[in-house]
Each structure stands twice: as structure tokens, then as C-alpha cells.
C-alpha positions as CSV (number, residue, x, y, z in Angstrom):
1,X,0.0,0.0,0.0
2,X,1.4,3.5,-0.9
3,X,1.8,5.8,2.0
4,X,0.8,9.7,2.0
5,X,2.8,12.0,4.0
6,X,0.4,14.8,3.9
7,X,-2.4,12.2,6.6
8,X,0.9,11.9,9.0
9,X,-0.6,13.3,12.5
10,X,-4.0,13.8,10.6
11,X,-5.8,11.3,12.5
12,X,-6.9,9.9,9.0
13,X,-6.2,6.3,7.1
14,X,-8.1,4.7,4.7
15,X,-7.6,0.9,3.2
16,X,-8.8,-1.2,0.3
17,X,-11.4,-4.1,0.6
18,X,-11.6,-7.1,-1.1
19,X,-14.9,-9.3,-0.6
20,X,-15.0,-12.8,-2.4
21,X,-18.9,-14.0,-3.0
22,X,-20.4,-14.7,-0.2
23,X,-18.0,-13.2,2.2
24,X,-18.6,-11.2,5.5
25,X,-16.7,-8.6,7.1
26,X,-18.4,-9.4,10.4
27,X,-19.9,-7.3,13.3
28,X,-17.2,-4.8,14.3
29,X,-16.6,-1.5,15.7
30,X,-13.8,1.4,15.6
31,X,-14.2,3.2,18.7
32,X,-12.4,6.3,17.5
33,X,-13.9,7.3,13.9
34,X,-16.3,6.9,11.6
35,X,-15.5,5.0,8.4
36,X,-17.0,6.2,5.2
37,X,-17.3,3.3,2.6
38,X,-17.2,3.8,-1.2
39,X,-17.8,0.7,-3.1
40,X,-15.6,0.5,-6.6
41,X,-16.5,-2.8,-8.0
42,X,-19.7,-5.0,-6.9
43,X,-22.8,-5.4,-4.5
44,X,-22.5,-5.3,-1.0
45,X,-25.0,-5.3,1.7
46,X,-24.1,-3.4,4.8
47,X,-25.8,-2.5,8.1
48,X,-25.1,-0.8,11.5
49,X,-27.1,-0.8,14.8
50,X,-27.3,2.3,16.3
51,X,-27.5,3.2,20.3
52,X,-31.8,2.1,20.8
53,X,-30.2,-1.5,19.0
54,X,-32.3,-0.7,16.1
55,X,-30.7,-2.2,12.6
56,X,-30.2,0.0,9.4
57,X,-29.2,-1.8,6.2
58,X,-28.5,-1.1,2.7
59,X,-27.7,-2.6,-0.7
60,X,-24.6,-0.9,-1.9
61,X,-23.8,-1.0,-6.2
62,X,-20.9,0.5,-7.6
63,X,-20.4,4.1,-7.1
64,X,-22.3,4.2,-3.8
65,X,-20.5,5.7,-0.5
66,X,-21.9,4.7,3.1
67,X,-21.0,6.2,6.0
68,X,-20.7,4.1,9.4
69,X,-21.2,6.2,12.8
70,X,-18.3,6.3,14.9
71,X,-18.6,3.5,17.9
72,X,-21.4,1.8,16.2
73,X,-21.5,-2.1,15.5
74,X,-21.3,-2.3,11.8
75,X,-20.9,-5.2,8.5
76,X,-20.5,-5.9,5.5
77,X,-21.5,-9.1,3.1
78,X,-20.9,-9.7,-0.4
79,X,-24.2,-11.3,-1.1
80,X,-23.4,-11.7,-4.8
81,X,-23.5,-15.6,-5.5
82,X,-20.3,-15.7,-7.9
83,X,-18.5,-12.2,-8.1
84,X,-16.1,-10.4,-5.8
85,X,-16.5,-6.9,-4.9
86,X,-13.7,-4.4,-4.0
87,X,-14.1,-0.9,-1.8
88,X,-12.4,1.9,-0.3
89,X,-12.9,2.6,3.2
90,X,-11.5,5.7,4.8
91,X,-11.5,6.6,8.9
92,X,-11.0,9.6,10.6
């Protein structure tokens, strides 16, 4: 991965996703930032559950950017049957 010296200190990183069909990025958190996703290549279904437990999903296509609230549980699954799908997250 190519680094940028301009984010050093900046509290900012970012890294690039790779989903095979079927694949889940399970139930996580990041207790410090948000991430904002942007999905290149593929489907991908993604969710949070926010601070009443309630669940919010969505079906992401290419060209679609999601934003995950800082602190919140969060996933994402590839629920295409035979495709990969590829994404940029960033944090900060």
C-alpha cells in the first residue's frame, strides 16, 4: 500500500477491501472514527445498529458511498453468489 505523508498526525487512514462471493466482514466497531465506505466494484449489503439496538441496512452497487457512525457495530456481506466486490474505506 502507498503511503501519503500529507495524513501523517492527521488522524486519517483509509484501506482497500476485497470481498469474495459470499463473504462477510463481520460485526465490528472502531471506537475512535467513523469510516466512510465507497464501493468501486460489486454489490455489498451493509448494516449498523445504532445506540436504541435498532438495525439499518442497505444494498450498496458500484459508485455508492456509506457512512458508518463512529462507535457503532457495523458489516459488511458480499451477497453476490459468484462475483467479488472491491471498496475503499477511509477513517477519521
Amino acid at each position: 500500500m502507498a503511503e501519503f505523508p500529507a495524513l501523517n498526525g492527521q488522524s486519517v487512514s483509509y484501506a482497500v477491501l476485497e470481498y469474495p462471493a459470499g463473504s462477510v466482514n463481520p460485526p465490528h466497531t472502531h471506537p475512535r472514527a467513523a469510516e466512510l465506505l465507497f464501493l468501486t466494484y460489486g454489490i455489498l449489503e451493509v448494516g449498523f445498529v445504532d445506540t436504541t439496538n435498532k438495525l439499518f441496512t442497505q444494498r450498496l452497487q458500484a459508485g455508492d458511498i456509506f457512512v458508518f457512525p463512529k462507535g457503532l457495530v457495523h458489516y459488511q456481506f458480499n451477497c453476490a453468489e459468484s462475483d467479488f466486490t472491491v471498496a475503499v474505506s477511509a477513517f477519521g
